[in-house]
C-alpha positions as CSV (number, residue, x, y, z in Angstrom):
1,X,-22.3,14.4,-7.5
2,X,-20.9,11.9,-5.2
3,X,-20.2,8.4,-7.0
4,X,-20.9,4.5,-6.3
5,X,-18.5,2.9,-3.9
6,X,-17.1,-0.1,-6.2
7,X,-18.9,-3.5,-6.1
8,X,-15.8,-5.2,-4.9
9,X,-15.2,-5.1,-1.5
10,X,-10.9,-5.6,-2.2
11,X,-11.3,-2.2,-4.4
12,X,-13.0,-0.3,-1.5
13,X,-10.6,-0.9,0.8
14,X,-8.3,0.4,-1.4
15,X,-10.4,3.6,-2.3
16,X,-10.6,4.4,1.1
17,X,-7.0,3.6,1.8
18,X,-5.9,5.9,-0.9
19,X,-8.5,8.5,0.4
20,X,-7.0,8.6,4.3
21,X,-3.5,8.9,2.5
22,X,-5.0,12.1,0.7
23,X,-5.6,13.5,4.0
24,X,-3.4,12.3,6.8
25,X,-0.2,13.6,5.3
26,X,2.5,15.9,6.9
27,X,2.8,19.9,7.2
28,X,5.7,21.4,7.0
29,X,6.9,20.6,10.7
30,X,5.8,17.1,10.3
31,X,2.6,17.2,12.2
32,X,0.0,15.4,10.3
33,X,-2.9,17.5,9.3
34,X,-5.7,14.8,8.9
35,X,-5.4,14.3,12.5
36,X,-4.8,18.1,13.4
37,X,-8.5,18.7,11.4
38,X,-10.6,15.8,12.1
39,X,-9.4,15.8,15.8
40,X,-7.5,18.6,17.0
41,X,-5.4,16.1,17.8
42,X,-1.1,16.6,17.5
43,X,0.5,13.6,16.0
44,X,3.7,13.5,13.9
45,X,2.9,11.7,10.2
46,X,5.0,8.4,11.3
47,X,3.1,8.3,14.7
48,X,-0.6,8.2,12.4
49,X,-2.3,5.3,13.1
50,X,-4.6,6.3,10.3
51,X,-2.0,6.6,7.7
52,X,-0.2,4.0,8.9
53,X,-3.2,1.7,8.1
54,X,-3.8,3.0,4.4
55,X,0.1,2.7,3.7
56,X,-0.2,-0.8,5.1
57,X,-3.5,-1.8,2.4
58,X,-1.7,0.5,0.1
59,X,1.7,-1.9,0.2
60,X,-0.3,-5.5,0.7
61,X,-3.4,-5.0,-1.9
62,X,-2.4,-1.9,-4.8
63,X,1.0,-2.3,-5.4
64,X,1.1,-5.3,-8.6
65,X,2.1,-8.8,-6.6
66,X,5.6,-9.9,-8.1
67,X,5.6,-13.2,-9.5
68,X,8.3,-15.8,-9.3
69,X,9.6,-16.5,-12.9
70,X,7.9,-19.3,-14.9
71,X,9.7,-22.6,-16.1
72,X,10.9,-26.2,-16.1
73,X,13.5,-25.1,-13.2
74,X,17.1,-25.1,-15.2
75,X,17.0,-21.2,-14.1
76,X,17.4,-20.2,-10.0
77,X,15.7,-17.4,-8.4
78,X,17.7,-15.2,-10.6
79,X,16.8,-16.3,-13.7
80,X,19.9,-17.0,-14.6
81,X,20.3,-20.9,-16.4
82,X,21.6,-24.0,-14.3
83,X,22.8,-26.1,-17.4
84,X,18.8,-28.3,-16.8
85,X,20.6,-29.4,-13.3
86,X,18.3,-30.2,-10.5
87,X,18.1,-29.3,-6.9
């Protein structure tokens, strides 16, 4: 029973990011297979355009977004305390 892509066009991307990175990944002489099956194609894993792509959306739009710490700036990008001294 196949399912619904989601609504959300950001989460689709994602889905089928996560799906090529199912496939496209290396055998044991570093060949990847997705290519090798959907292609006949040779092409080592870090030569895959295909995987290169989904490990691209994987890094920019899955992985959570770090945030720069919150406050009246008395701390530096640390987060360690200035003593309330400006810039």
């Amino acid at each position: 029973m196949a399912t619904d892509p989601p609504a959300d066009p950001r989460d689709r991307v994602i889905e089928y990011a996560a799906e090529v990175l199912r496939q496209h990944v290396p055998d044991g002489d570093g060949w990847c297979l997705g290519c090798s099956e959907l292609w006949d194609r040779l092409v080592f894993i870090d030569q895959c355009q295909q995987a290169r792509w989904a490990t691209a959306v994987h890094v920019a739009y899955a992985m959570p977004i770090r945030q720069a710490p919150q406050g009246d700036g008395s701390t530096d990008v640390t987060g360690e305390d200035r003593g309330g001294e400006g810039l």
